[in-house]
C-alpha positions as CSV (number, residue, x, y, z in Angstrom):
1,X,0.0,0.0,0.0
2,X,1.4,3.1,-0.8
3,X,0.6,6.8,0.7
4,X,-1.8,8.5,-1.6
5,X,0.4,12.2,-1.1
6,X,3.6,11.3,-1.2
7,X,3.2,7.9,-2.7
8,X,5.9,5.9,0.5
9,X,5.4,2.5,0.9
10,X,3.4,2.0,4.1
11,X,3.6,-2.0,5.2
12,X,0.5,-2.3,7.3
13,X,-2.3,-0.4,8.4
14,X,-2.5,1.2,12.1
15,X,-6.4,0.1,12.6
16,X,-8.2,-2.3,11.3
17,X,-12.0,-2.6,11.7
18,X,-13.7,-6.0,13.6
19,X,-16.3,-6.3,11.4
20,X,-16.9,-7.0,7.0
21,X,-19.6,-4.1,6.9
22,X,-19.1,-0.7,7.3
23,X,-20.3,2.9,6.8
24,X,-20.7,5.3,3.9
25,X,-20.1,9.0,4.2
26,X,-24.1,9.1,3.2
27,X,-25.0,6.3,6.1
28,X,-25.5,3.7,3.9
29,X,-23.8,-0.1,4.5
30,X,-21.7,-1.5,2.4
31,X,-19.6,-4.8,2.2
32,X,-16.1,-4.4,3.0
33,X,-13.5,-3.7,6.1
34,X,-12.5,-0.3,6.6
35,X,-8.6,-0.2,7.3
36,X,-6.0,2.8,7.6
37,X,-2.8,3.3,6.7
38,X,-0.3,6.1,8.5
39,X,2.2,7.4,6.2
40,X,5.4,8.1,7.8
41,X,6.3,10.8,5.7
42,X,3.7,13.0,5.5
43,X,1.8,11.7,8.1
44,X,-1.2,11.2,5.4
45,X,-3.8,8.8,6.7
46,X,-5.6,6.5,3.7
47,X,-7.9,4.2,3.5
48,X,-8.8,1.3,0.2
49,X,-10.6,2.9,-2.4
50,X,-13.5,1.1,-4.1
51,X,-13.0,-1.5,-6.9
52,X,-16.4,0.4,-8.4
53,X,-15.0,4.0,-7.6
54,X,-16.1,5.5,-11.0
55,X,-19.9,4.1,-10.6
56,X,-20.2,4.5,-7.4
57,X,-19.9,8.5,-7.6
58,X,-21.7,8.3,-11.4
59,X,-24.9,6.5,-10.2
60,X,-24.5,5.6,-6.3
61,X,-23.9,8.9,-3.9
62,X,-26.5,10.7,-3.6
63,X,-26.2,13.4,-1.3
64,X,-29.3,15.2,-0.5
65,X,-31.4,14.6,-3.4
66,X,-34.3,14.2,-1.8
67,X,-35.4,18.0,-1.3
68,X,-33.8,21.3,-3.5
69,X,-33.5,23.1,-0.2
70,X,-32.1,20.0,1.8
71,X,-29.0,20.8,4.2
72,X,-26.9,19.4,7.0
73,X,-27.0,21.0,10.4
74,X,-23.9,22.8,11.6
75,X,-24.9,23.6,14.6
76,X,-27.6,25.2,16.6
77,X,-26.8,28.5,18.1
78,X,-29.7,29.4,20.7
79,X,-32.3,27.4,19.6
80,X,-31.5,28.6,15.7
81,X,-30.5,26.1,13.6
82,X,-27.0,27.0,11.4
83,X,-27.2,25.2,8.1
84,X,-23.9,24.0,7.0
85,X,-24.1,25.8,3.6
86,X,-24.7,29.1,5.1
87,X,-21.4,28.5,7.1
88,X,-19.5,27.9,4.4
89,X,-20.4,30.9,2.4
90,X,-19.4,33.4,5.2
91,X,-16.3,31.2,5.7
92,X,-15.5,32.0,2.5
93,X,-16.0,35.8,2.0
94,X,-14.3,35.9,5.3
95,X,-11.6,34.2,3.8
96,X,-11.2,35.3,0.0
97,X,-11.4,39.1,-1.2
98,X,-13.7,38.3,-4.3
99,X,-12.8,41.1,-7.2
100,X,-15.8,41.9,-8.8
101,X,-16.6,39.7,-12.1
102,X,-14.0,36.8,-11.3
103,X,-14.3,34.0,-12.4
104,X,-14.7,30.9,-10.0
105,X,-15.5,26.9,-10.4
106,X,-16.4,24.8,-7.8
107,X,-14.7,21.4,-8.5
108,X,-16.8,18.2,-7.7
109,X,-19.3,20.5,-6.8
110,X,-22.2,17.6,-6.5
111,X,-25.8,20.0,-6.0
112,X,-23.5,23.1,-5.7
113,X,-25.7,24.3,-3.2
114,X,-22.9,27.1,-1.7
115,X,-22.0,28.5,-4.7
116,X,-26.1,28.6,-5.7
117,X,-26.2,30.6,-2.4
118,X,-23.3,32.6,-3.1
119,X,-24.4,33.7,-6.8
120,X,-27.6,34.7,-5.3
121,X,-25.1,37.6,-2.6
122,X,-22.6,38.3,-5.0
123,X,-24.7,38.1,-8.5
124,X,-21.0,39.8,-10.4
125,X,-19.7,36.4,-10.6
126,X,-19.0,33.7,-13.2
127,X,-19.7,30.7,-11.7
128,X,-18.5,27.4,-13.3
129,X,-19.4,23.9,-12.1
130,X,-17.7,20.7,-12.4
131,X,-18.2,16.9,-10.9
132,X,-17.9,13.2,-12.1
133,X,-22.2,12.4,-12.0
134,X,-24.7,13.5,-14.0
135,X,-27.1,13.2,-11.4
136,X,-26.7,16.5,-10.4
137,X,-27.2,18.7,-13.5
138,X,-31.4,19.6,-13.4
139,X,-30.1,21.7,-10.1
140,X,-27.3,23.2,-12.0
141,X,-29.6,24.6,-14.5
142,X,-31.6,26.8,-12.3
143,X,-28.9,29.2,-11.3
144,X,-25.8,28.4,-14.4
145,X,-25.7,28.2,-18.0
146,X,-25.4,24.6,-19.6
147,X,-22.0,25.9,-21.4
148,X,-20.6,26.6,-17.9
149,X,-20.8,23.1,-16.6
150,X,-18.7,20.1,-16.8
151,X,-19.2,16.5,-16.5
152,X,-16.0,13.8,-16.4
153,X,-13.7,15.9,-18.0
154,X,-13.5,20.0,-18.2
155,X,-12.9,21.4,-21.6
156,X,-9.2,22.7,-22.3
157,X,-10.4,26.0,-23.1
158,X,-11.1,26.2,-19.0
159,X,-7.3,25.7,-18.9
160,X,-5.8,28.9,-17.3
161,X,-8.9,30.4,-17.2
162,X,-9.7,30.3,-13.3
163,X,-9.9,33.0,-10.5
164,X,-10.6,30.9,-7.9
165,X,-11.5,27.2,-7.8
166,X,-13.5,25.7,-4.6
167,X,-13.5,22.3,-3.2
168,X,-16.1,21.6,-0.6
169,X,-15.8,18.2,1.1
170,X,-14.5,16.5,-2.3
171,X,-10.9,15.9,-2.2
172,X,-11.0,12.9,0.8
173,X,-13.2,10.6,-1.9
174,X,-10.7,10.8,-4.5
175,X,-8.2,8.1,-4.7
176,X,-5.4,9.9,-6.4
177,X,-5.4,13.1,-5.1
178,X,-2.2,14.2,-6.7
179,X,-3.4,14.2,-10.2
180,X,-6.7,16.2,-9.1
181,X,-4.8,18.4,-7.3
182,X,-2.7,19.3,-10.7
183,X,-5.3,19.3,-12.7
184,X,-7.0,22.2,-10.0
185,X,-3.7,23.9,-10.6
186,X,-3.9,24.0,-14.4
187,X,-7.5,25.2,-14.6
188,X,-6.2,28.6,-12.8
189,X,-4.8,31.5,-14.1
190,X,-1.6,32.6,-12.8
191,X,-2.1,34.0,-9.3
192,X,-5.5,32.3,-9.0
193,X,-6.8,30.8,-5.6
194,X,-7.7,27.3,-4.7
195,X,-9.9,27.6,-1.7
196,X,-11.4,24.6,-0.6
197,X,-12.3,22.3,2.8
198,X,-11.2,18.7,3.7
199,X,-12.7,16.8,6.9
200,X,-10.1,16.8,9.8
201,X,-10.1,14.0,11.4
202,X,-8.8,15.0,14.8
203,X,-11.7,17.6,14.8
204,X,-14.5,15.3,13.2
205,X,-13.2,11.7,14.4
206,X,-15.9,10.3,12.2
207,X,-13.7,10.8,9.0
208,X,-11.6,8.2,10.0
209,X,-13.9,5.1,9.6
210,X,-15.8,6.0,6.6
211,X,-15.3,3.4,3.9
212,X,-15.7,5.8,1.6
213,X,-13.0,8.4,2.3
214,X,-10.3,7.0,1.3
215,X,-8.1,10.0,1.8
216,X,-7.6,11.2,5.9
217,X,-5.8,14.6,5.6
218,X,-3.7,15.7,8.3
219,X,-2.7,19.3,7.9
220,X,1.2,18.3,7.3
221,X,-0.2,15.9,4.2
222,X,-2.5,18.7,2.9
223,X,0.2,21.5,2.7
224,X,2.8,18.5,1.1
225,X,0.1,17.8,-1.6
226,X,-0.5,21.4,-2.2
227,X,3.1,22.4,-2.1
228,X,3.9,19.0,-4.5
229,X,1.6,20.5,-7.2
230,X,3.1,24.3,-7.6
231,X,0.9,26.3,-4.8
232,X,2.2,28.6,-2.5
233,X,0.8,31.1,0.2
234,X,-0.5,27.9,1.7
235,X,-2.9,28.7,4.4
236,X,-4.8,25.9,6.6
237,X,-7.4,26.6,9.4
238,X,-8.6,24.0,11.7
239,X,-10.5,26.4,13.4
240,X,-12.7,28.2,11.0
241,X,-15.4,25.4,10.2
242,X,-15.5,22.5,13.3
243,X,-14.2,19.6,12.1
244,X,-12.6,20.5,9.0
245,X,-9.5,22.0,7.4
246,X,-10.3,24.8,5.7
247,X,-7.5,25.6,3.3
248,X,-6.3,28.8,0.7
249,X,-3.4,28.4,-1.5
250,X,-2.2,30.3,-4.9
251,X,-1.3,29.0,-8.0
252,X,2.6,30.1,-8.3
253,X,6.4,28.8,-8.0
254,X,6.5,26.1,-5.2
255,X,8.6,26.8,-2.7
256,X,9.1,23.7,-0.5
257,X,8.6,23.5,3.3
258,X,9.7,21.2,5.8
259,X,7.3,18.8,7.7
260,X,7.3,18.2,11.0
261,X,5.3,14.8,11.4
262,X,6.1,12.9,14.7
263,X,3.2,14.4,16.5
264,X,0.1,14.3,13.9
265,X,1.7,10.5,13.4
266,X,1.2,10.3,17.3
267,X,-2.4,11.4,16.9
268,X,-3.5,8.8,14.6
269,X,-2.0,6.5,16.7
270,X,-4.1,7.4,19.4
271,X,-7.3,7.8,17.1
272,X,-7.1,4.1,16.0
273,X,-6.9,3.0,19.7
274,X,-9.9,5.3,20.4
275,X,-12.4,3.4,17.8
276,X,-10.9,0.4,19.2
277,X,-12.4,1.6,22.2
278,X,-15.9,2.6,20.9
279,X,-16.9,-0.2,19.3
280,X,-15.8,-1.8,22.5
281,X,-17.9,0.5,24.6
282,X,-21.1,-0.2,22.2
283,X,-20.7,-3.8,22.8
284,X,-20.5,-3.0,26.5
285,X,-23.3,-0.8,27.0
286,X,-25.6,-3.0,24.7
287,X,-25.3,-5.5,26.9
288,X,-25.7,-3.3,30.2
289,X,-28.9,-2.1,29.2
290,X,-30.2,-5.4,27.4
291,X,-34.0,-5.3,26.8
292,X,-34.5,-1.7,27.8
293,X,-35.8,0.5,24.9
294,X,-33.2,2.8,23.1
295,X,-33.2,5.8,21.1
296,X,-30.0,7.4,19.0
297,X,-29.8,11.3,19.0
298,X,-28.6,12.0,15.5
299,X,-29.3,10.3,12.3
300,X,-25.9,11.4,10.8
301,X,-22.6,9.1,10.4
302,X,-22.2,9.0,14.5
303,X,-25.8,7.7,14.6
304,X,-25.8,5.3,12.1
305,X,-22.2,3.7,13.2
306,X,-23.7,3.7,17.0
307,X,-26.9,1.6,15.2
308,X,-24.3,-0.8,13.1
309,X,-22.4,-1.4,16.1
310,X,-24.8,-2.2,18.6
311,X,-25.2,-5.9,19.4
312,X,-29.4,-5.5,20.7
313,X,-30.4,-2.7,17.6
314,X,-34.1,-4.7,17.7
315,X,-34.5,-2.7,21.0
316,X,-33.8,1.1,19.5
317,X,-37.3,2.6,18.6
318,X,-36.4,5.6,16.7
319,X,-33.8,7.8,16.2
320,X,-34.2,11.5,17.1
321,X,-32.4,14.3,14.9
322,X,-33.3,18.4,14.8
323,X,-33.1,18.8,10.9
324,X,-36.8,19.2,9.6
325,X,-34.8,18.0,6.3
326,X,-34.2,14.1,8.6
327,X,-37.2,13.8,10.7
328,X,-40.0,12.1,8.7
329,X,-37.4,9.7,7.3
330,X,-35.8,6.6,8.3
331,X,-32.7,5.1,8.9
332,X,-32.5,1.1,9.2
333,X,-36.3,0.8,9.5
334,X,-36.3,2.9,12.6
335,X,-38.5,6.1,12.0
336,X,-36.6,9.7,12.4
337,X,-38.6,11.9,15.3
338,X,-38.0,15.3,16.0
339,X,-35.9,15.4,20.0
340,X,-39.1,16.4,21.7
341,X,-41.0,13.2,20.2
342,X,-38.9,10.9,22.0
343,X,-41.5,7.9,23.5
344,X,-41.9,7.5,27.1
345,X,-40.7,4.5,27.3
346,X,-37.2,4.9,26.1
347,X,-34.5,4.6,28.5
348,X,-31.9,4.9,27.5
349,X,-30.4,7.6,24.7
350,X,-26.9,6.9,23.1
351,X,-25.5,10.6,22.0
352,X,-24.4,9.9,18.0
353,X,-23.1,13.5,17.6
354,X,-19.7,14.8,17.5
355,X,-18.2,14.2,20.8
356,X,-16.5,17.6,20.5
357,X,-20.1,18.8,20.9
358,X,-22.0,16.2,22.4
359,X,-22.4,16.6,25.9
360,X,-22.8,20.6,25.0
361,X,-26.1,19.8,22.6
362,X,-27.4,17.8,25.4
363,X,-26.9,20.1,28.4
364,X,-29.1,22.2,26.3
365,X,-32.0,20.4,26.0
366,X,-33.4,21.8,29.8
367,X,-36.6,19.0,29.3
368,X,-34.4,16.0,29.0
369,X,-32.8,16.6,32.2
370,X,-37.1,15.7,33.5
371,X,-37.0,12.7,32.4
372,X,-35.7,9.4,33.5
373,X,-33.2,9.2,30.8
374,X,-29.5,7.7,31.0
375,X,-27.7,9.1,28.3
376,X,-24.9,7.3,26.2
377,X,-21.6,9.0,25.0
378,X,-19.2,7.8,22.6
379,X,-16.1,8.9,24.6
380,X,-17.1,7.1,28.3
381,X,-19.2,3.5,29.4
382,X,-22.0,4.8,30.7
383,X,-23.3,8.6,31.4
């Protein structure tokens, strides 16, 4: 297996999941073991990219095609709900100085729901879209011209033609990141911007166990891949947008940095032990609280890996989630109820959220404290 940055030979992974099944980014199960390798170099963590990678993103993702309007949760600030498109765009503009008129393409840009927003505040600019599905092109054609959208491959007269290029939450799918990365380079003019965001998976520990991100970026593998490719003025925020890398860098000569790796390598260490640990302490508490009705708070990835892990899932009754977009739905045959529905006679609630913001989300919600509810965390046995 070799590092998908800087291409080392890595001999053998530094976690390897107990079971054959695992989780898409979309909550969906699919056959197959998810396993990581840590790069020694560039401290890049990877993963094993689908055999059916090119169908799977033609015909198979998905993402939130049920409803125009439909958005994840970013957070919810005093009751108001942040929706995670909204976020982006005023990441953005706080990060880029837009000129008036430029030119901009969002690269793998699925719905392109931001850059819809954006076009609708900043209605100077020429907005491109690319991605590898045609799934997604009826939503394209309310807001961009069909002769400003690409599907597969982008035309060569897009070569050099660029102001800035964005990358929203596409670069940990792809399983040669190098080449794409290039490619980004060569579709901007000289001096252009790519501005994009990657998961981090020290902030968002999710990223690291889902099947289908095969890439893990630590911020040491990001700036090697960016640097590797001819960008400079490499910025990368961890801060900016929770659990994410948010990342600027400009098309120019590269000027090579040195890395310094033995800590983020540290950290994945210690992130492989720690889903060792979860699954371990999903086993646990199933058993603990056999035959008492469950609930899951959150019908995201943490949710559904709680629901794939548990050994007694016959006994959850529903999931509970705050998007309007989720509840309504399902998820494993369990219906999707809004966090005031949950029944009387659950029990016990396991927390699937972030555990950067768990225990805050539930030390908000005053009228669970009433009832006779023991709550669940990823990051401890029993709450």
């Amino acid at each position: 297996m070799h590092c998908n940055v800087c291409l080392t030979e890595i001999e053998k992974p530094i976690y390897a999941a107990n079971s054959n099944q695992s989780l898409t980014s979309l909550c969906e199960l699919r056959d197959g073991q998810v396993n990581v390798w840590s790069c020694p170099v560039c401290s890049h963590l990877r993963s094993e990219a689908f055999a059916d990678t090119v169908a799977y993103y033609e015909s198979d993702y998905k993402i939130l095609l049920s409803d125009e309007e439909e958005d994840q949760i970013y957070e919810v600030k005093e009751g108001e709900i942040v929706y995670r498109t909204d976020h982006q765009i005023t990441t953005l503009l706080n990060k880029l100085n837009l000129p008036a008129g430029a030119t901009v393409l969002d690269y793998g840009c699925a719905k392109a729901s931001t850059l819809k927003k954006l076009s609708g505040v900043r209605t100077d600019l020429n907005i491109h879209l690319f991605d590898v599905s045609s799934m997604y092109k009826e939503y394209w054609n309310k807001f961009v011209s069909a002769d400003k959208c690409a599907i597969h491959t982008t035309p060569e007269s897009w070569a050099s033609n660029f102001d800035v290029l964005t990358s929203f939450f596409a670069l940990e799918h792809i399983p040669e990141p190098i080449d794409t990365v290039k490619k980004v380079h060569a579709l901007l003019k000289d001096d252009g911007v790519f501005y994009g965001i990657v998961p981090d998976t020290f902030g968002n520990v999710a990223d690291f166990v889902v099947i289908d991100h095969v890439n893990h970026f630590t911020a040491p593998s990001l700036a090697y891949l960016l640097d590797s490719a001819g960008f400079r003025d490499i910025q990368i925020d961890d801060v900016a947008h929770r659990g994410a890398l948010v990342f600027t860098a400009r098309k120019g000569t590269q000027s090579s940095a040195a890395l310094n790796v033995a800590e983020t390598i540290t950290r994945s260490e210690e992130l492989a032990r720690y889903w060792e640990a979860v699954n371990q302490r999903i086993s646990h508490t199933s058993q603990a609280y056999a035959g008492v009705a469950k609930a899951i708070y959150g019908s995201g990835f943490y949710g559904a890996y709680i629901a794939s892990a548990m050994n007694d899932f016959d006994s959850v009754t529903c999931f509970l989630d705050a998007s309007p977009f989720q509840q309504g739905k399902e998820l494993f045959s369990k219906p999707i109820l809004s966090p005031q529905s949950l029944p009387e006679d659950v029990k016990v609630l396991y927390v699937g959220l972030n555990p950067s913001i768990a225990r805050a989300v539930m030390d908000e919600m005053r009228w669970l404290q009433e009832r006779d509810v023991s709550l669940v965390f990823l990051d401890e046995q029993l709450a």
